[in-house]
N, CA, C and O of each residue as an XYZ file, in Angstrom:
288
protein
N       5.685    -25.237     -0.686
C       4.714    -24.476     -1.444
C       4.380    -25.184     -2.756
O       3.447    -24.692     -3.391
N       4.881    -26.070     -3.177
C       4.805    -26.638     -4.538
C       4.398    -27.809     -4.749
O       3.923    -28.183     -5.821
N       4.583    -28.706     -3.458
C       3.412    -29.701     -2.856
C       1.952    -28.958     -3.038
O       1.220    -29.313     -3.962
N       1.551    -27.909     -2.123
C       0.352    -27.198     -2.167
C      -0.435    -27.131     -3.443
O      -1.602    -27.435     -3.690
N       1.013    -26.408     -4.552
C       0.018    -26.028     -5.450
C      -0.170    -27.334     -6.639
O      -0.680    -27.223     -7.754
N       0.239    -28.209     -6.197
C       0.082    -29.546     -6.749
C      -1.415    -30.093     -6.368
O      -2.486    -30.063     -6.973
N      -1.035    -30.576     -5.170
C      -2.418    -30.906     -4.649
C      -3.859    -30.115     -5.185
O      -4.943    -30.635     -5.448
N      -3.479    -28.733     -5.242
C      -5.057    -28.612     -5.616
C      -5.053    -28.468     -7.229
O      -6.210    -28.595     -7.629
N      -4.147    -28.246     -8.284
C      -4.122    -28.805     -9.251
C      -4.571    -30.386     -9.520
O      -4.917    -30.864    -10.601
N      -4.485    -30.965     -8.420
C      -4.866    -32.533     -8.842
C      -6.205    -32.531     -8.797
O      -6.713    -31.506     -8.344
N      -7.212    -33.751     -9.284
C      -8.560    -33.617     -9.255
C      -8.752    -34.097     -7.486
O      -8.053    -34.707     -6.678
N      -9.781    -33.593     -7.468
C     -10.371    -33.537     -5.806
C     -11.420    -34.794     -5.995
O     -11.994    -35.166     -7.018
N     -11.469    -35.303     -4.697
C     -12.614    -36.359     -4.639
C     -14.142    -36.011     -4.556
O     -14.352    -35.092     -3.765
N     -15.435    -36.588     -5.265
C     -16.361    -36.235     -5.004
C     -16.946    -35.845     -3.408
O     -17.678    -34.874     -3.216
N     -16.705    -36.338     -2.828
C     -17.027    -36.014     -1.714
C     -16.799    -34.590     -0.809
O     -17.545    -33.913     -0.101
N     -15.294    -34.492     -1.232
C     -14.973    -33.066     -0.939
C     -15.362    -32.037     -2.032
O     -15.383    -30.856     -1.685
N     -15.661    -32.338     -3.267
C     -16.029    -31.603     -3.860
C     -17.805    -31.229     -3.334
O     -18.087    -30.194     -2.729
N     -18.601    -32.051     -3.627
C     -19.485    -31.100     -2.592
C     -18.858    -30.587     -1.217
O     -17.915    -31.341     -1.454
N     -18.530    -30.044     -0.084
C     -18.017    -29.712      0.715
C     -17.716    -28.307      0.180
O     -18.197    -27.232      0.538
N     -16.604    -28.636     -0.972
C     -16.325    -27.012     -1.363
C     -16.966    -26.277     -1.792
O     -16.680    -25.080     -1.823
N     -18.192    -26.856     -2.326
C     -19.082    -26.474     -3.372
C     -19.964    -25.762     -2.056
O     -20.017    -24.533     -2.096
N     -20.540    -26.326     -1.096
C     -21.333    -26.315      0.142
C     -20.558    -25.026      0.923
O     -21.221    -24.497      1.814
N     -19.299    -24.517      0.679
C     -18.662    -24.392      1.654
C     -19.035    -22.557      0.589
O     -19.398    -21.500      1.105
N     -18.802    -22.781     -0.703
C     -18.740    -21.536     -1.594
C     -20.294    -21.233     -1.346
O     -20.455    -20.157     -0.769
N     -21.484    -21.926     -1.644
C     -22.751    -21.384     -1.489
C     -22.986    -20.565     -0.094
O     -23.563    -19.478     -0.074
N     -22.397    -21.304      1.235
C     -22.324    -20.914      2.095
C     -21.554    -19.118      2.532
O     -21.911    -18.436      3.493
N     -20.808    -18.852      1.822
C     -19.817    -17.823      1.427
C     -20.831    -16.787      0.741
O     -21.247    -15.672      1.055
N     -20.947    -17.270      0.144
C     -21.980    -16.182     -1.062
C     -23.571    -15.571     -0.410
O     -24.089    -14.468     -0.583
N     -24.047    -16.720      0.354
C     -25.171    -16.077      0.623
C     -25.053    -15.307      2.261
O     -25.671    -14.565      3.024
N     -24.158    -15.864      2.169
C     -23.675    -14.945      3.520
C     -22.876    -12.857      3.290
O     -22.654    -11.880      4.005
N     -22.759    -13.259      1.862
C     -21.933    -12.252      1.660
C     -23.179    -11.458      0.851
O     -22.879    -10.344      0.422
N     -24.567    -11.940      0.601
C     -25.551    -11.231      0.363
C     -26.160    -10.609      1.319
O     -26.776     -9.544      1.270
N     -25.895    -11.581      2.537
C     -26.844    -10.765      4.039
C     -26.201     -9.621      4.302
O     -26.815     -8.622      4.674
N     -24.434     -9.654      4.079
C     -23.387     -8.620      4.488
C     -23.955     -7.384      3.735
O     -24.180     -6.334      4.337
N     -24.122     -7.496      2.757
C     -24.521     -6.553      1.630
C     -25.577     -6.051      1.077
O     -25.602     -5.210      0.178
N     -26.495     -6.574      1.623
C     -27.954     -6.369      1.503
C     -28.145     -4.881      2.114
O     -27.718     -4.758      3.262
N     -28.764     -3.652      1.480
C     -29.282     -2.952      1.559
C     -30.081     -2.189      2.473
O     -30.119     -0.963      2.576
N     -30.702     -3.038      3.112
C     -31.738     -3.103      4.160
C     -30.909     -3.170      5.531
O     -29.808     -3.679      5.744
N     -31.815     -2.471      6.427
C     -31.010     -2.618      8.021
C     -31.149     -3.568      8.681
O     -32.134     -3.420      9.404
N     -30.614     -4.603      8.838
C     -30.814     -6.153      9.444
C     -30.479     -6.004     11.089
O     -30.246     -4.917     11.619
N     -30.494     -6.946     11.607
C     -29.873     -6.683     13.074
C     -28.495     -7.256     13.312
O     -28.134     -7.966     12.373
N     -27.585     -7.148     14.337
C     -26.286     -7.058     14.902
C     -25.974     -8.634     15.130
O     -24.777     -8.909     15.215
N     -26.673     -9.441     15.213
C     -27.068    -10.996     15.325
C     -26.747    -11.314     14.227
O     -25.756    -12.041     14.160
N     -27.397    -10.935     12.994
C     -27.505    -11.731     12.247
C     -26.406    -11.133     11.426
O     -25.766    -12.109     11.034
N     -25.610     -9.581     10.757
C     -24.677     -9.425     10.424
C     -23.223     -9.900     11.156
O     -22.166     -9.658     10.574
N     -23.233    -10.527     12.347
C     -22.091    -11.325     12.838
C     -22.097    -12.653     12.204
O     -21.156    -12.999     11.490
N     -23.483    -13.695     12.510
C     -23.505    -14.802     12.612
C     -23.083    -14.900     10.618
O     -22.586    -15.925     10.151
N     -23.412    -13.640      9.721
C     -23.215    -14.176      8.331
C     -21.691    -13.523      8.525
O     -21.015    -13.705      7.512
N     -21.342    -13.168      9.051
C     -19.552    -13.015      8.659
C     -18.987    -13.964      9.074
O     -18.015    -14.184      8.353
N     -19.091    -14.858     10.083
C     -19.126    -15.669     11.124
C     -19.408    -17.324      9.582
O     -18.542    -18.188      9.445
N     -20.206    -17.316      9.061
C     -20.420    -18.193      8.039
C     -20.045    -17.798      6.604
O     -20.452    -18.394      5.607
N     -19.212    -16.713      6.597
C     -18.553    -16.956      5.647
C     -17.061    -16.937      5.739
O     -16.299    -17.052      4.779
N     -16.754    -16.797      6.866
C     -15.110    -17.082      7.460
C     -15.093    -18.722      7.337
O     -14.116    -19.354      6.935
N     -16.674    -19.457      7.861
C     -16.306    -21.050      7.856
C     -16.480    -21.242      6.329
O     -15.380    -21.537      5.863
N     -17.288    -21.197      5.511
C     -17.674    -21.456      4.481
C     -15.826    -21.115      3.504
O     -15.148    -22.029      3.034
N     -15.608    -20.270      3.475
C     -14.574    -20.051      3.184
C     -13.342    -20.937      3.243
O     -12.767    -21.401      2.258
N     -12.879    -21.185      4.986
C     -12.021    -22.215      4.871
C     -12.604    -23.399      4.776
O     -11.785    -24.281      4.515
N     -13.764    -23.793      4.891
C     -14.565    -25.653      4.263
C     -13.571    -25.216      2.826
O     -12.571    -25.822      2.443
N     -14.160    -24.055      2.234
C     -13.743    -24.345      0.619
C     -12.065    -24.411      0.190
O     -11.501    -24.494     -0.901
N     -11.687    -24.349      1.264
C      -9.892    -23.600      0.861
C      -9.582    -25.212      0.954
O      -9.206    -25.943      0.038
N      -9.811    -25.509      2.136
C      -9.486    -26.946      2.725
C      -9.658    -27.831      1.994
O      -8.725    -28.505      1.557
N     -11.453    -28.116      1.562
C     -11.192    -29.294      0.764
C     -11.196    -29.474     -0.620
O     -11.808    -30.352     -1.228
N     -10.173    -28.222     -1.289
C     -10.130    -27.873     -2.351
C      -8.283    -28.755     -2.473
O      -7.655    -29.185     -3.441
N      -8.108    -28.719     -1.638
C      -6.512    -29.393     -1.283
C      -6.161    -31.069     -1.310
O      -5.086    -31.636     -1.501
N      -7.975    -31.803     -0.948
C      -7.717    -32.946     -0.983
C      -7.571    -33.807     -1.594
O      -7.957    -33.407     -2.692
N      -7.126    -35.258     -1.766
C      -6.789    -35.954     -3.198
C      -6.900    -37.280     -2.743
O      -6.742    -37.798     -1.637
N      -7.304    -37.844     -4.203
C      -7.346    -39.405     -4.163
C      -5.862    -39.781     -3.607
O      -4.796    -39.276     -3.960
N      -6.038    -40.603     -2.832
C      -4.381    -41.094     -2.310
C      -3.907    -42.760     -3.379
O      -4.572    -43.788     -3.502
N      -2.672    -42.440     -3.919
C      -2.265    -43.651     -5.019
C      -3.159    -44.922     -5.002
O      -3.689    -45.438     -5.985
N      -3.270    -45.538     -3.066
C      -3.846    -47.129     -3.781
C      -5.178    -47.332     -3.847
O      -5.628    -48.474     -3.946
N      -6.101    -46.059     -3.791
C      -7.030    -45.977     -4.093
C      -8.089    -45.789     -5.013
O      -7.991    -44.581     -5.227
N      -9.067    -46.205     -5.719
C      -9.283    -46.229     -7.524
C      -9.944    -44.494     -6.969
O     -10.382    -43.704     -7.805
């Protein structure tokens, strides 16, 4: 557990940082369709829970990753 919370204390690489970033927008506007007001259809309130379960772990995941030592 202390490996874990190391790793994402460390700085993350650009690359995965968009990813997480991609992964949180993805989360959010999905969690606007969830919540939106209006009566949508059964399609499309799956497919946004459905994208924010992925969006979610994109962001968990590559919030964990790290420059490895012999690399600048």
């Amino acid at each position: 557990m202390k490996n874990i919370i190391q790793r994402v204390q460390e700085p993350t690489p650009r690359f995965f940082r968009k990813i997480r970033n991609a992964g949180l927008l993805l989360t959010a506007v999905s969690g606007a369709v969830l919540t939106a007001p209006v009566t949508l259809p059964a399609v499309l309130i799956t497919a946004a829970g459905y994208l924010a379960l992925a969006g979610a772990i994109a962001s968990a995941i590559s919030q964990t990753a790290v420059n490895s030592e012999g690399q600048p």
